[in-house]
Each structure stands twice: as C-alpha cells, then as structure tokens.
C-alpha atoms as one frame of an Amber mdcrd trajectory, in Angstrom:
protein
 -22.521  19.481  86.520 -22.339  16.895  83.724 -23.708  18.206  80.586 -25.512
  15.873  78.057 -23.646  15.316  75.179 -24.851  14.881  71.290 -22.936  12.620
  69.393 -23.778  11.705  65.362 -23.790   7.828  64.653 -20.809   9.183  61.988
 -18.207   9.801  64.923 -19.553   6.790  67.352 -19.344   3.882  64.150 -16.258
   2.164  65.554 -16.975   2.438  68.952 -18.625  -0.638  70.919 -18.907  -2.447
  74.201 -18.510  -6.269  74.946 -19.738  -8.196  77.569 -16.141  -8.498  79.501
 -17.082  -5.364  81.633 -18.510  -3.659  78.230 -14.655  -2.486  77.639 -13.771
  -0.835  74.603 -12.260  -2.938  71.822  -9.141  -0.999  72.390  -8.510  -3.169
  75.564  -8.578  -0.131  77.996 -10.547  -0.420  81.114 -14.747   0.578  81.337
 -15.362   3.507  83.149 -18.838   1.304  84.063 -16.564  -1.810  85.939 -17.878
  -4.892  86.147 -19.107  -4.991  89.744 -21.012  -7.882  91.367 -22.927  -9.069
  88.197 -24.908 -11.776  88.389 -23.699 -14.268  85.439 -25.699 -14.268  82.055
 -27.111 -17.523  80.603 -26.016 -16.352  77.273 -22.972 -14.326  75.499 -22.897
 -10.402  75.016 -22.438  -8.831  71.994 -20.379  -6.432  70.646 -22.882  -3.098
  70.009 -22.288  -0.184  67.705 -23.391   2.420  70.168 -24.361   4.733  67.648
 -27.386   2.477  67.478 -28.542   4.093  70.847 -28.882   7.327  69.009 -32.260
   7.603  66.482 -34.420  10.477  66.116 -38.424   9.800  66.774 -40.241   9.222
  63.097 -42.650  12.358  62.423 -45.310  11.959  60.506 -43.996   8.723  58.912
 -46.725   7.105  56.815 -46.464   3.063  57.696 -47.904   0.773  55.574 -51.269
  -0.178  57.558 -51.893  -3.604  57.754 -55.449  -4.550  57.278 -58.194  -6.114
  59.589 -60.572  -8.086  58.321 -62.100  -9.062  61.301 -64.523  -7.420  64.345
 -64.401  -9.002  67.715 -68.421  -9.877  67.038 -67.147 -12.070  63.853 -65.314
 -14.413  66.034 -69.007 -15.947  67.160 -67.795 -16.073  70.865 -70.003 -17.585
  73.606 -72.807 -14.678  74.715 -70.873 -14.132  78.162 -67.153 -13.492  76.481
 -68.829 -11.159  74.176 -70.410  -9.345  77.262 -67.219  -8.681  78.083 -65.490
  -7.642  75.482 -68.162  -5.430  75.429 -67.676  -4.130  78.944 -63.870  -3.326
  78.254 -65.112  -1.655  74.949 -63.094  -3.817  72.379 -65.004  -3.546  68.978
 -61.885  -3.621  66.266 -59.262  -6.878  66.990 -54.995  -5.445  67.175 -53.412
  -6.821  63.862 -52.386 -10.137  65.626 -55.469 -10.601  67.622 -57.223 -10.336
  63.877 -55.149 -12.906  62.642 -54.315 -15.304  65.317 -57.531 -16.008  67.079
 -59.356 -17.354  63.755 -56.743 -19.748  63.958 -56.630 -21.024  66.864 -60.275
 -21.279  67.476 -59.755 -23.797  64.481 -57.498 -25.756  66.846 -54.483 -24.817
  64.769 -50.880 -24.942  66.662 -49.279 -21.153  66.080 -45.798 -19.533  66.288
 -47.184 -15.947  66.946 -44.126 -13.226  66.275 -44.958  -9.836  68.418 -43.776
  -7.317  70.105 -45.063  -6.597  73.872 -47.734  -3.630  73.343 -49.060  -5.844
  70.447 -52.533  -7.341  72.397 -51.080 -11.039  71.900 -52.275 -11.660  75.397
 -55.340 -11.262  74.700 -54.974 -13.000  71.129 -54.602 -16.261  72.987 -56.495
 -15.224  76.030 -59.892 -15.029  74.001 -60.366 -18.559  72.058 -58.786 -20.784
  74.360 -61.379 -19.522  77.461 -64.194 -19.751  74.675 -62.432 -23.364  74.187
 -62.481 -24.237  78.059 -66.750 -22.479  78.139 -67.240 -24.863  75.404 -65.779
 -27.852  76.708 -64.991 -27.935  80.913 -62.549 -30.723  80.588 -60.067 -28.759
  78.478 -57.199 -27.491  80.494 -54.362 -25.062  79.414 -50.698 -24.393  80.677
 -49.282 -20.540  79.906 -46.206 -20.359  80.877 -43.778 -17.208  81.038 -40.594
 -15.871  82.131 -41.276 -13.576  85.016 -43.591 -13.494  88.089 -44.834 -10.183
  86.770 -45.781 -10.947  83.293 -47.787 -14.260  85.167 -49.814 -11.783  87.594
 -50.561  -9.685  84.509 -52.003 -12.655  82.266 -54.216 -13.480  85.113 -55.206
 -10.255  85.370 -56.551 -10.270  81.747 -57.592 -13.595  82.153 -59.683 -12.881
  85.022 -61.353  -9.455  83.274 -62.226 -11.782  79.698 -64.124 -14.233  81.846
 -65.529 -12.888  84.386 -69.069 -14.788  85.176 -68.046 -17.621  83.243 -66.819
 -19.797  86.605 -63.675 -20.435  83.944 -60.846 -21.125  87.396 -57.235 -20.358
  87.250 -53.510 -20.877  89.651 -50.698 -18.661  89.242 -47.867 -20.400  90.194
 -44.342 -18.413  90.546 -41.367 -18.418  92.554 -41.387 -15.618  95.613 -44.637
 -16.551  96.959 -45.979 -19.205  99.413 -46.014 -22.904  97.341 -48.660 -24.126
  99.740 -51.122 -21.892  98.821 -50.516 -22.802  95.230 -50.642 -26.327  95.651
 -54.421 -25.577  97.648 -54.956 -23.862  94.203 -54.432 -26.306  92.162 -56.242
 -29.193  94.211 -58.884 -27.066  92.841 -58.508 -28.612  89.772 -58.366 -24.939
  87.532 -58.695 -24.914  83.735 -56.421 -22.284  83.290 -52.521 -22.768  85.081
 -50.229 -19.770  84.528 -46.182 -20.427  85.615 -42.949 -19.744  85.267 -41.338
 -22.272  84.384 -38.866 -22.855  88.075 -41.863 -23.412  90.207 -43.944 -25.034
  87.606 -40.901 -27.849  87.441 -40.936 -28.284  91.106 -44.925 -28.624  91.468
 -44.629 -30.952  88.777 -42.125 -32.911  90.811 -43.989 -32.663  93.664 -46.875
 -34.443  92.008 -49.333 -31.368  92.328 -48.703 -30.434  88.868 -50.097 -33.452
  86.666 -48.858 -32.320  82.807 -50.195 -34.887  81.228 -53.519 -33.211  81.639
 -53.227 -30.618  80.268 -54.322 -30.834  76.406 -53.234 -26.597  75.655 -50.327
 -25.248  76.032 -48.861 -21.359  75.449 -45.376 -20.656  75.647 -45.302 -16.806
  76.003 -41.751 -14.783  75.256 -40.737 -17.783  74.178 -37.007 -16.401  73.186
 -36.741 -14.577  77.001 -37.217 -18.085  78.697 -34.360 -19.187  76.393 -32.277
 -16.440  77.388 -32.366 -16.971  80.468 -31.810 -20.576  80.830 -34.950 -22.289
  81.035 -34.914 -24.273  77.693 -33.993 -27.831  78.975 -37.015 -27.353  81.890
 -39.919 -26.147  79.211 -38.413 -29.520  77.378 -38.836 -31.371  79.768 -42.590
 -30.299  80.825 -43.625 -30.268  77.025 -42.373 -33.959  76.879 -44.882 -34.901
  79.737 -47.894 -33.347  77.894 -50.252 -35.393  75.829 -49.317 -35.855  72.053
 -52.733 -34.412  71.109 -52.764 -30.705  71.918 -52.902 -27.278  70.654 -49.325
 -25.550  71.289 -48.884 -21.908  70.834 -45.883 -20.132  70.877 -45.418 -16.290
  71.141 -42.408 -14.791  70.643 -40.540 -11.348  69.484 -37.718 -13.162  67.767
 -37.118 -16.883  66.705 -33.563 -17.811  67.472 -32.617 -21.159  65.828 -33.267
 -23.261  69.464 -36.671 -21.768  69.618 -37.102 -22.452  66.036 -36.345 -26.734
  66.960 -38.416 -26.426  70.246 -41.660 -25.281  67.808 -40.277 -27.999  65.336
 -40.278 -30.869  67.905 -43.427 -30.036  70.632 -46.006 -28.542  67.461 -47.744
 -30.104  64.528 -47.631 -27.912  61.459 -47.698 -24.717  63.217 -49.452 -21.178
  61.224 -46.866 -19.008  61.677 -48.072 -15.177  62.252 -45.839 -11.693  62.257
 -46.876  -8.662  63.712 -43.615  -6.494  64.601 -43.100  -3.083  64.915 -39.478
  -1.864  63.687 -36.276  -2.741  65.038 -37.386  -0.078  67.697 -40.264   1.832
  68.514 -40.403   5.036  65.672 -41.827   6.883  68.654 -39.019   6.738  70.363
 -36.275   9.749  70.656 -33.305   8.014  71.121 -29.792   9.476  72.493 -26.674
   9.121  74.703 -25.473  10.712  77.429 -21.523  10.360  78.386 -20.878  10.711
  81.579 -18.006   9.065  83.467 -18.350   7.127  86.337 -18.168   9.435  88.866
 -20.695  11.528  87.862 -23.420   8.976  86.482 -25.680   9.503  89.650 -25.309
  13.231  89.651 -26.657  13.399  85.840 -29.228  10.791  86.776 -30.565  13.312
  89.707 -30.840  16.083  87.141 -32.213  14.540  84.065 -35.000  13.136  86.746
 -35.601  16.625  88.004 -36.703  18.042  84.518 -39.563  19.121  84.250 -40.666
  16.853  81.053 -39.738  13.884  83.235 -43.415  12.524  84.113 -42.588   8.507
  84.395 -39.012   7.575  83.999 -37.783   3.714  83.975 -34.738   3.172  84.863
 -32.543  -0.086  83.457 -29.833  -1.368  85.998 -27.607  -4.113  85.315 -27.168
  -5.466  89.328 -29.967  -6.109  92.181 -27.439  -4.598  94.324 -27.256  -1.190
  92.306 -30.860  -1.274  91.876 -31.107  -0.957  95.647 -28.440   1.651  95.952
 -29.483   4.224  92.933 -33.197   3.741  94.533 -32.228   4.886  98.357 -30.106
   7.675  96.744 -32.879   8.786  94.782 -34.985   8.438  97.727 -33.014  10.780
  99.390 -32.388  13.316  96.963 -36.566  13.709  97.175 -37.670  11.303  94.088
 -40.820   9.266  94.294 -38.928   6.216  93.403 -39.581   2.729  93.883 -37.583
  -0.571  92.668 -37.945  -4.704  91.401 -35.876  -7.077  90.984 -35.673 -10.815
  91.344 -34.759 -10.950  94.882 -37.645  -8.770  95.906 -40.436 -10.793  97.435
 -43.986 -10.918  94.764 -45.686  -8.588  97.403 -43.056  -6.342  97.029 -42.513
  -6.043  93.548 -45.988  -5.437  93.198 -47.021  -2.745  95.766 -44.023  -1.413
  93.867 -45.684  -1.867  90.054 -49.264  -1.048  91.488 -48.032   2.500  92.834
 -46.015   2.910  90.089 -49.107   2.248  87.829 -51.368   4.237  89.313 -48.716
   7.400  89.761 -47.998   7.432  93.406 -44.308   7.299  92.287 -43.050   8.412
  88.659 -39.764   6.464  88.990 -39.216   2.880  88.807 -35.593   1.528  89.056
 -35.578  -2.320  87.867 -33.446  -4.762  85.916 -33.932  -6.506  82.919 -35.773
 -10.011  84.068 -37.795  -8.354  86.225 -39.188  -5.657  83.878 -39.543  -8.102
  81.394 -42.944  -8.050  79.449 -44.597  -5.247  81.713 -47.139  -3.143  79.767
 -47.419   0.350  81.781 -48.910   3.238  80.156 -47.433   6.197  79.569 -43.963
   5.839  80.614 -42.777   9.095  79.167 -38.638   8.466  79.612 -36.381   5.038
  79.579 -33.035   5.717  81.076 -30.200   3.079  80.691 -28.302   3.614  83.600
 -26.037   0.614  82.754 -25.721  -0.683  78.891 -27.698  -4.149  77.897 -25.895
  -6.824  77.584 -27.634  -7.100  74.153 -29.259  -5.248  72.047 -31.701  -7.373
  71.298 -32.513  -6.378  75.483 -31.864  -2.864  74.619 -35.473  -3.179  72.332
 -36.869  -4.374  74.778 -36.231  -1.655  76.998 -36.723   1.237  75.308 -40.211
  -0.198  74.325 -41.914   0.768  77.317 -42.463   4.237  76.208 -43.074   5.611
  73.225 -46.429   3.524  73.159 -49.336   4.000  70.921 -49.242   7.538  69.596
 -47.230   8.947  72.686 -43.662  10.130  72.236 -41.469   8.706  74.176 -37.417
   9.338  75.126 -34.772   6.767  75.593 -31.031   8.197  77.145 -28.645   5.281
  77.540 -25.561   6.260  79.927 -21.884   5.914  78.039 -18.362   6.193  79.271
C-alpha cells in the first residue's frame, strides 16, 4: 500500500509541472501521461508544487471588513423583502453590502469575488426589484456552465417568488425547443451560456437588442475557455443604454478591455478571500502511476472522509475512476460536459442532499458549484493552472468548516 508522503515547500522549490504532459523541467517523462486530453483554450503554466502544500490558518485574526448596510436599508419592494425574510437574510455578505447600493443607482460594476462570496445574490436582488419596478426591463446573465445557470435560477426563482417576475434557462445538453417555447414567453430574466445563447440568437428567438441589463458572471472562466469573441459579439447587439455588470475572481488584461469597451464608467468592487481558502489543509500525496487508484480507494475509505470531490483532468477518466469506485463499494457519482443536464443533475442533487459522498468531475463542469460541506478536495490529476487549482480547492473549507485538499504527484 502507498503511503502518503509529507514533503516541506523547502525540498519541493525547484520542482514543477508544465502543460506538455505536466513533465518535469528536467525533460524526463510524467508518471501522469498525457492520455486523451481534450485541448485547452489557453497555455499551462509552470507550478511550484510546493504551493499545493499550506497548513489551515488557526485562529488567524483577519481584518473584518465592515457593513454598513441591512438588507431592510436597501428599501426593496414589500414582496422581495418578504422574502428575504422567508430565507432569513437580515445582515448583506461584504459584496452584497457594497454592490447592490450601486447598482440599484443604475451604476455599471466590475464586481471582483470569489464563489462562496453571495455575489449571486448581490446582482440577483436589485435588478428583480428593477424588473418589479418597471415590467419592460429585461436582463441577460450569462455564465460558463450549465450548472452554475440551473443554480442562478434557482436563486432567482426563491428571491421572487409571488412577484410573477418570468425567467428561460437556456444551455447546451437540453432540448432547444423547449427553450425557444420559453422564451416566446417573452421572460424578463434570460440566463445562458454563452454556446446556446449564440445559436438562439441566430435563430432569431433570442432578440439582444432587447435586452437593456446585462451580467456577465465568471467573467475570466468564459475567457478561459474560449468564449470571448461570442460574449463580443452578443454585447455588440445590445442597446447602447444599459446597465452591464461584470463579476469576476480575477481580471486578466482581455477581461479588463471587454469591461473597457461594453461599460460606461464602471464602480469597481473587491471582495476576495486569500490566494486560497485559510481553511483549507493543504498537502501532496506522491504516488506513481500505478498505484494512484489504489491510494485513491484508501484515502476515500477513512473514516474523516464525509464528502470528497474529486478533480479529473479527462471525461474519459472521470468515467473510469467512477465505475472503479463503484465497484470497490463507494457511493460515487460523476459530471462532466458530455453528460446529458438530467444527468449531471440527478448526479449534483444526490450528491447535495448526501445520497452519495463522492463526486468525481472535471474542471468546466464543477465550475462555480456552491455545495456545502464538502469536507475533502482530491486532485486526482494536477490543474492545468493554478489559478484552476483555487478554484478547486475552494469547495471545502467553506465558512468556518475545515476543509482538506490532497493533490496527487509523481
């Protein structure tokens, strides 16, 4: 059996992986292999892997930032404030308190955040109290993944309930035709990504030029993975006078000239937690190829283990590592993009509500999920970047919980 192995960031400082099969500067060959991978819309990085290995904070004092605002300050319209009420939210999240004074104001925004953050909900509340106010105001959210558009409407559909406030989802993986019978229904609220978005627009079901709000939500994801020259194009087709809101965790320099170009003297707001999550426990395991699975099976099978995550690179190993888990007795489940929507979420609902405790999944698809209490993140394969290795590991650890990140080195 594989033992885990403790290494100090000291004796791991020159050692790093590239994208070319993450090899070892030293030209010898990965004990990972490069497989079947899908290609990347962007370049890897070299990363220090000593940077995988960080000891949770305890009983670190950070500097608190202050809120100046309740939810009842906001003045919202009587039913939004019923239920707000209903879902107990009396003191606004750090960005919420600054953002939604803002944009109730009509201001364009480049909102900086972290998922976990309540940014959702920071753009969520004032633009359905817009659309209450005013019926002919229509606004476009649109997002990377299927899953992150399912879970917007989801909070959409809890802040205005009663209000007969309509919305479409429209995402790849599902039926267009229902869609399109959605949006004949002329809904204020339309949340895409931005593939089938383009191709309703085409299609002339999609009329952007009607739409006078729009929210561009993990911005730098969409850029990442290639859809810059379609939000472009949509954005162009929207009418000069709108509110645009962009959210964000960082602001490379082509998201920086997309604000520049589709916004109007934009607020800019900043609510980030560290470079990763100070709840997190942070370590490697080295393992070689061979016995990768193995050591998966028996960090799984410990007892401490209550919701583990686990990071793939391929769809094709996501499948595999799932059935073998399956097999060894794991209540596992998996997503991925070529997973149908009804699929991937029977898979997120039972992983939700604990009918299985493992979820195998790769990057795009996990992208932006909020699920509570994910106790362990296990990188079975090494991001590409570590900008996606953040983003990972910040699915537990959330709130006041301790969470535990292992990523799996040659």
């Amino acid at each position: 059996m594989q033992q885990t192995r403790h290494f100090s960031p000291q004796k791991l400082k020159n050692k790093s992986y590239s994208k070319q099969g993450w090899q070892k500067r030293s030209g010898s060959n990965s004990k990972f292999g490069s497989g079947n991978r899908a290609p990347r819309k962007r370049f890897g990085e070299n990363i220090d892997i000593s940077r995988f290995i960080k000891k949770a904070s305890e009983n670190v004092q950070e500097k608190a930032i202050e809120i100046t605002h309740t939810f009842q300050d906001f003045n919202f319209c009587e039913p939004l404030k019923q239920n707000l009420d209903k879902r107990e939210y009396k003191t606004p999240t750090p960005i919420q308190d600054q953002a939604i004074s803002l944009m109730l104001e009509g201001r364009d925004m480049i909102g900086l955040a972290n998922t976990g953050t309540g940014k959702t909900a920071a753009f969520l509340l004032p633009l359905i109290e817009k659309v209450y106010k005013d019926r002919s105001q229509k606004v476009l959210i649109i997002v990377p993944t299927r899953e992150l558009a399912l879970q917007i409407e989801n909070e959409y559909h809890q802040f205005s309930w009663g209000m007969k406030i309509f919305s479409a989802v429209c995402v790849g993986g599902a039926p267009i035709y229902r869609q399109i019978q959605n949006l004949n229904r002329r809904p204020n609220f339309v949340i895409g990504t931005p593939g089938r978005l383009k191709d309703l627009s085409k299609r002339g079901n999609l009329k952007l030029n009607g739409f006078q709000n729009v929210v561009l939500d993990e911005a730098d994801r969409m850029l990442d993975m290639g859809f810059i020259e379609d939000i472009k194009m949509m954005l162009t087709q929207l009418p000069k006078e709108r509110q645009s809101l962009f959210f964000s965790a960082t602001l490379p320099i082509k998201i920086k000239g997309l604000v520049s170009q589709f916004s109007s003297n934009p607020a800019t707001i900043e609510v980030k937690t560290g470079e990763t999550t100070k709840n997190v426990e942070q370590d490697i395991v080295r393992v070689d190829r061979s016995g990768k699975f193995d050591k998966l099976h028996e960090i799984l099978s410990r007892s401490e283990v209550s919701k583990a995550l686990i990071f793939v690179e391929t769809k094709r190993e996501v499948d595999k590592i799932t059935t073998d888990l399956s097999r060894k007795g794991h209540k596992v489940d998996s997503i991925h993009g070529d997973k149908r929507q009804s699929q991937r979420q029977r898979a997120l609902g039972l992983f939700k509500n604990d009918s299985i405790n493992i979820l195998v999944a790769t990057d795009v698809a996990a992208r932006g999920l909020d699920i509570k209490e994910v106790s362990h993140v296990i990188n079975y394969t090494i991001p590409q970047t570590f900008d996606d290795y953040v983003h990972r590991i910040g699915r537990t650890g959330r709130g006041d919980c301790k969470g535990f990140a292992y990523t799996f080195v040659g």
